[in-house]
Structures are given as C-alpha cells and as structure tokens.
N, C-alpha and C positions, 0 to 999 in steps of 0.2 A: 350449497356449493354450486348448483344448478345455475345460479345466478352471477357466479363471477365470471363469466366467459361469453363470448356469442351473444346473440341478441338480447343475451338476458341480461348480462353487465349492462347495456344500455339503455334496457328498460329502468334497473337496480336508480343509475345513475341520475335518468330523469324522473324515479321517482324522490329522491331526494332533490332535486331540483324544484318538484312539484311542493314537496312538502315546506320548502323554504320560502316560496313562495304564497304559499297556502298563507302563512301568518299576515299578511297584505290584502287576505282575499274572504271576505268569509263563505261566499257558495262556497268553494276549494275546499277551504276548513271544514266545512259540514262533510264534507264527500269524505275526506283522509280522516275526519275521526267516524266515521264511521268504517273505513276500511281498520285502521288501527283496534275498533273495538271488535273486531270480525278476528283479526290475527289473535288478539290475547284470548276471546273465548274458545277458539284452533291450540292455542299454547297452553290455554285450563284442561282441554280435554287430552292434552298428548302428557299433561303433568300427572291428575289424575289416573291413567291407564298405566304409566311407568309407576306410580306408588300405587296400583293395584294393590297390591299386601299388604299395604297397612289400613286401618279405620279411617275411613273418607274424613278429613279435614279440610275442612273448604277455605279458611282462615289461611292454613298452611298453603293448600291448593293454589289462589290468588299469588300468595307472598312469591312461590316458586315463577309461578306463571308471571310476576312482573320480571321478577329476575330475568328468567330464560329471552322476556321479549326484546327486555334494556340490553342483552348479554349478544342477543340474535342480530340487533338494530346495530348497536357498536362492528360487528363481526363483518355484518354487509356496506354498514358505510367504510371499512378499511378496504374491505373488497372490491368498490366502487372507487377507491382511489387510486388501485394497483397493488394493495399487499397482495403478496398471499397467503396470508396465516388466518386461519388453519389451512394445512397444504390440503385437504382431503377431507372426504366427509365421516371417514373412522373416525379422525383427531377433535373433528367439531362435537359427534354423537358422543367423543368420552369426555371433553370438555362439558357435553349439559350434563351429562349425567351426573357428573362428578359436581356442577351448580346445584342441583333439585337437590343430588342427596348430602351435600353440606349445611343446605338449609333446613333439610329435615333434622339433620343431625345438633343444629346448634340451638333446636327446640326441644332438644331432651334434655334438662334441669340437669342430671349426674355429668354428661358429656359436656356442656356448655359451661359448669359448674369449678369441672375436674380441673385440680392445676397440675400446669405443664410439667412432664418428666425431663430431667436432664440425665 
C-alpha cells in the first residue's frame, strides 16, 4: 500500500515502464528478471511462514507464491493507474489470505471434490 502514494507511486509507475520496456532490451530483461525472481522467492517465504501449520509443501508453497505475486503485480499496476482498491492495507492482507488459503483448500480431494449445497 506503501506504494500507491508519494514517491513511491512513482517509482511503482516507472517500474512498470521499465518493465515494458525491458522486453526491447535484454540487459534490462536480465536486471527485472532477476528482481522478479528476488520478489517470488520474498512471496515463497511470506507463503510458507503463513502455512506454518501445515506439513511444508513446496509444490503447494510455489503454486500459492505465483498466485500471491500475479495477485500483488495486478493490485500495483491498478494502483499505479489511480484505483484505489484495495482502500488499505487490512483489505489487501485479508484479500492474500483469503488467496494462499483458497488454494490450499482446493488441494484437499473431499473440499475440491465436494458438490455444492444449495
């Protein structure tokens, strides 16, 4: 949320500039995928630490962790255009939560299985 205001919107904003650019450029490329593999292994360990309780699945771990970063990337580039959604950083933290443990949840066989009640 740090990001959508003040000098940080417009860092946000040229880094998506940079990154658009990046595909024309391969130093650039080199530099943004390695910042990109920097953030998801950042997003493997904040997945991982929120499913503390369950049995480390590193399989699951990844899956959430691309989710959370496609989910995170989507959220900053609206934020970078002027939305404001999410208003806050509560609304964003129940929003991932609510990502990790959907995807946890639709890897249990019964739950993912189960047909819907009306």
């Amino acid at each position: 949320m740090r990001s959508a205001s003040g000098p940080a919107l417009s860092r946000s904003r040229a880094r998506y500039e940079l990154a658009l650019h990046a595909k024309r450029d391969p130093v650039l490329q080199t530099s943004l995928d390695q910042m990109i593999s920097g953030f998801v292994a950042l997003s493997q360990e904040a997945v991982a630490h929120v499913e503390s309780d369950r049995p480390r699945d590193q399989a699951l771990i990844e899956e959430q962790a691309y989710a959370v970063t496609t989910f995170l990337n989507g959220v900053l580039l609206r934020l970078a255009l002027g939305d404001r959604t999410p208003e806050n950083a509560d609304q964003l933290s129940r929003l991932l939560h609510a990502l990790v443990a959907g995807i946890a949840a639709s890897r249990i066989p019964s739950m993912a299985a189960a047909p819907a009640e009306n």
